[in-house]
N, C-alpha and C positions, 0 to 999 in steps of 0.2 A: 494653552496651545497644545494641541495633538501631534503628536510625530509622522509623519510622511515615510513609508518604508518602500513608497511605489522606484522600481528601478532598481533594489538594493538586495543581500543578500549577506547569511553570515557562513561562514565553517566552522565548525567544531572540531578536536580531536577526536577519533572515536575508539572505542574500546574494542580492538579485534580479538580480544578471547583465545578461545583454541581454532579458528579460522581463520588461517591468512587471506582468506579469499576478498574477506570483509573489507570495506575501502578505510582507509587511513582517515579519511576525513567524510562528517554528512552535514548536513544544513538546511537550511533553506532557502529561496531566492523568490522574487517577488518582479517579473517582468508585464509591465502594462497591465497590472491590476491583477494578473493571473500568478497564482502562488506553485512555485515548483518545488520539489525535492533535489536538492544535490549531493553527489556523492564525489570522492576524488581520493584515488591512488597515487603515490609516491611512486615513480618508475623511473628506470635510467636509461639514459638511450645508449643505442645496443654500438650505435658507428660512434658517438662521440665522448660518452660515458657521464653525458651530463644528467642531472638532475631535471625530472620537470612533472607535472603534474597533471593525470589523467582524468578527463572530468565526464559523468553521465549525469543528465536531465530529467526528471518525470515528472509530470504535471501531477498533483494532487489529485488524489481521489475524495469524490465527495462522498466523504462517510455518517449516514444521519442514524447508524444502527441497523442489528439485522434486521432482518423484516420478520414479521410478524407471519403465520402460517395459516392458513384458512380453517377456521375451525372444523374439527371432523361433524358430521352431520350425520349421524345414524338414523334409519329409516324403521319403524315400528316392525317388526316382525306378522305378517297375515298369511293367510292364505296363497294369497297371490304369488309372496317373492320368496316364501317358503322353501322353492327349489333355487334360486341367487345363492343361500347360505354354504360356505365352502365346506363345513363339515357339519351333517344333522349330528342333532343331537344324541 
């Protein structure tokens, strides 16, 4: 039997380092098939000093690697393009 993770989602604690900026917690979430990143800070509200937990969304990037670069194509050296060349020899 295979696991069903459609709808669901986990948090982690995360390692803030020397940046407080970094959220308290990351994970990921999986809404109707579509897989998200989560992130969520620990903040207190300012009028009632409660505790509650700030949350950002972002849909995954589909990462298949860089891409690949068009190979350079150097053109024989003639007559013709002789003057093209940025510096004669």
């Amino acid at each position: 039997m295979t696991y069903d993770n459609t709808n669901s989602g986990v948090l982690f604690k995360n390692d803030k380092g020397d940046n407080p900026k970094r959220p308290d917690y990351r994970g990921s979430l999986n809404v109707g098939g579509t897989d998200y990143n989560i992130s969520g800070w620990i903040r207190k509200s300012k009028k009632t000093g409660d505790s509650f937990m700030s949350l950002k969304i972002e849909a995954k990037k589909d990462f298949s690697g860089p891409k690949k670069a068009d190979p350079v194509v150097q053109k024989p050296i003639s007559e013709d393009n002789w003057a093209d060349l940025d510096e004669p020899f």
